[in-house]
C-alpha positions, 0 to 999 in steps of 0.5 A: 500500500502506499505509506502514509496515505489517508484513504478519502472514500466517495461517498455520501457526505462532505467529500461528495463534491469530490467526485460524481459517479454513477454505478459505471462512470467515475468523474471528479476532482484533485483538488482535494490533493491539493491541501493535503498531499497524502490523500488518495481519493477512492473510487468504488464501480460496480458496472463490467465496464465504464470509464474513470476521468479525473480533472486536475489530478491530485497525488492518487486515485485508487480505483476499486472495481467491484460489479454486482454479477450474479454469473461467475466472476469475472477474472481478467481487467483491462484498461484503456488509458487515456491519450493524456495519461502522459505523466502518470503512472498505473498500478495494480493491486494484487494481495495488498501490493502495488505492481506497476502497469504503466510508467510515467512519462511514457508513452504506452507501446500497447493501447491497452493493459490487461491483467487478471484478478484471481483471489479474494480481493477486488481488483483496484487500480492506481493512478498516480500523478507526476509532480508538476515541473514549474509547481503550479496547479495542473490543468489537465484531465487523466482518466481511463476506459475499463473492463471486466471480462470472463474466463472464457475462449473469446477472452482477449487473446490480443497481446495485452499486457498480461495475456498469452498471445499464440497466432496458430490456428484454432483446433475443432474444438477451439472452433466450436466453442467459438462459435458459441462465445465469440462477440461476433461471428461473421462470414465475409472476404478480406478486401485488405490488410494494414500494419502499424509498426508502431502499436504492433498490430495489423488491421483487417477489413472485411466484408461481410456476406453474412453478419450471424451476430455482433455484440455491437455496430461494428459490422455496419451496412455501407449504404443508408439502405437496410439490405445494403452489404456490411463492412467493418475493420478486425484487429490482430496482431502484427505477428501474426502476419495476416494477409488477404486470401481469396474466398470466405472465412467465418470470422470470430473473435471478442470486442474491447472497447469498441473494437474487434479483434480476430480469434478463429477464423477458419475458412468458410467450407474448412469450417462447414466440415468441421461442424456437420462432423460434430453435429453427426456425431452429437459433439456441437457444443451449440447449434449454428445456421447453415445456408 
């Protein structure tokens, strides 16, 4: 724990001024910092997901991430970080220890920072502001997006900080679950593949001829017309050295903050043999549309 901290808790009362937060979102204030450089605000959220912004940062925030889930618990966080976090630093907590995710005063290479949760406790996240060169009052706002995901096959698997990558193709099992938990499945054509050095990733885009489901909008239709083809853009890792291929593929893969990244993605008649096997033989672990 940091030393000799007072803990400042958002809640009814005095220090209400101090922050105003709804179950999922957090908004506030430093200055409370300001008078006394020891105080940590804390947060506590109760959503999977949301965002916390912090205006005219003070010495701490302690973020503690806590949703009412009557499912099983989620086990994996990750955080997006604001694009002026730049001289902050981002803690986790794990077992009354503080670990550093994000280091002041850089630039992080990844856009966003996994890490899991396990045990008893809350997940919780520091931030913790840089001290100001020239001593005046920082104007600026920090902050950043969050959430919380579960245990299972379409979990990010996309180079975050903190999580296993692998880029080898899904097996028949690994592909008949992901058919059933992926955030989208969609059948299409990759028109084109773009690569960022800089972030390490490389950037799909995909036409869809069958939209099967999508958590959400990513896959728009390209005309005001409701009939008109789909299209969207699929994230993967520059690693993995993805490049257009004539005919269909069944896309799968997970959402984070908006964007989809790609799990397996077996072609279209490589998978239409791999479910009517299962499905002859009773091994589907759900039931899947064929045209």
């Amino acid at each position: 724990m940091l030393p000799n901290v007072i803990i400042l808790m958002c809640m009814l009362g005095l220090q209400l001024r101090h922050c105003s937060a709804d179950l999922c979102n957090w908004t506030g204030s430093g200055f409370a910092a300001g008078v006394d450089s020891r105080i940590v605000l804390q947060v506590r959220l109760r959503c999977t997901e949301g965002s916390v912004m912090w205006v005219y940062p003070g010495q701490a925030l302690r973020v503690v991430l806590e949703p009412n889930l009557s499912s099983a618990r989620r086990t994996i966080v990750c955080i997006k970080p604001s694009p002026s976090l730049r001289g902050a630093s981002v803690f986790i907590e794990r077992a009354g220890e503080l670990e550093l995710l994000v280091t002041e005063g850089r630039r992080p290479r990844h856009q966003v920072y996994c890490f899991r949760a396990d045990g008893p406790h809350r997940p919780a996240i520091y931030l913790q502001s840089g001290p100001q060169s020239d001593g005046a009052w920082s104007r600026r706002t920090m902050g950043f997006r969050y959430e919380l995901l579960g245990n299972r096959s379409a979990a990010p698997n996309v180079g975050h900080r903190g999580l296993q990558t692998s880029c080898r193709p899904c097996n028949d099992t690994e592909l008949l679950m992901a058919i059933c938990n992926s955030d989208f499945v969609v059948r299409g054509h990759i028109k084109n593949v773009s690569h960022d050095s800089e972030h390490q990733t490389s950037l799909l885009e995909v036409s869809a001829v069958r939209v099967y489901w999508q958590r959400s909008g990513v896959f728009e239709h390209q005309a005001a017309a409701p009939g008109s083809p789909r299209s969207g853009h699929i994230h993967t890792l520059l690693q993995c050295h993805v490049k257009p291929g004539d005919g269909e593929f069944l896309f799968t893969g997970s959402e984070h903050f908006g964007e989809a990244w790609l799990g397996c993605a077996p072609r279209y008649k490589d998978f239409l043999s791999v479910y009517k096997t299962a499905w002859a033989a009773r091994r589907n672990s759900c039931d899947f549309p064929l045209d």
